[in-house]
N, C-alpha and C positions, 0 to 999 in steps of 0.2 A: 532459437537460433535462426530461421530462416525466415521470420517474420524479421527481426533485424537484418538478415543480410538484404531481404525484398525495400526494407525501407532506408537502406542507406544507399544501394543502388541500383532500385527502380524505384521509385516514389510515386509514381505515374501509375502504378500497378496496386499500390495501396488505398484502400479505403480512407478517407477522414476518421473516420471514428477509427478503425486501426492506430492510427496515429496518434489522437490525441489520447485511447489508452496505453499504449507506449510510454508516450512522456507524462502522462500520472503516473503508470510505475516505477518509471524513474526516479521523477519528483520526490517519491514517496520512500524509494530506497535509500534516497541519499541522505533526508531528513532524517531515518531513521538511524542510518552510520552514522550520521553528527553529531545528533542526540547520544546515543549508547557513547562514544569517544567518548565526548565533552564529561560526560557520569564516569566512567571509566576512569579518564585521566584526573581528574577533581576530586572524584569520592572514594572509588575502588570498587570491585568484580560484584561485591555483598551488594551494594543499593543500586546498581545496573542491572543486577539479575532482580530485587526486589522492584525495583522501577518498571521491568517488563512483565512482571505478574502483574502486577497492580494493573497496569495498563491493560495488559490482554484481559485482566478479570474486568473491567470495566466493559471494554471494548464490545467483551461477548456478551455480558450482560444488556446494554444498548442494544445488541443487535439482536439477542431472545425477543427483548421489550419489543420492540420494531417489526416482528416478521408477521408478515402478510402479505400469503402466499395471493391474494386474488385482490387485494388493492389497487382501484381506477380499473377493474376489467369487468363492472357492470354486474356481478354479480352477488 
């Protein structure tokens, strides 16, 4: 909350990168409401809630695949 209250008025007091993750979380949330709606109103509750398994088990799995704790730090 007060990362949003500093960036909507003081902006001047915000980081760049603040900001631009602000608006990826955004970005990210709203995609994510539009998606689940559009499943929701189309399909119904059963393949919304299967849709976000699927996807979280992907997701996580990628990001197992992926970890690496010391990648580009030379060691």
């Amino acid at each position: 909350m007060l990362t949003n209250y500093l960036t909507n008025n003081f902006p001047e007091s915000m980081s760049e990168f603040q900001i631009v993750r602000n608006s990826i979380w955004a970005d990210g949330i709203l995609i994510g409401l539009v998606l689940v709606t559009g499943i929701t109103f189309f399909f119904g509750n059963a393949y919304a809630i299967s849709a976000f398994l699927v996807f979280n088990t992907l997701f996580s799995a990628w990001l197992i695949k992926n970890w690496n704790f010391y990648k580009n730090k030379g060691i």
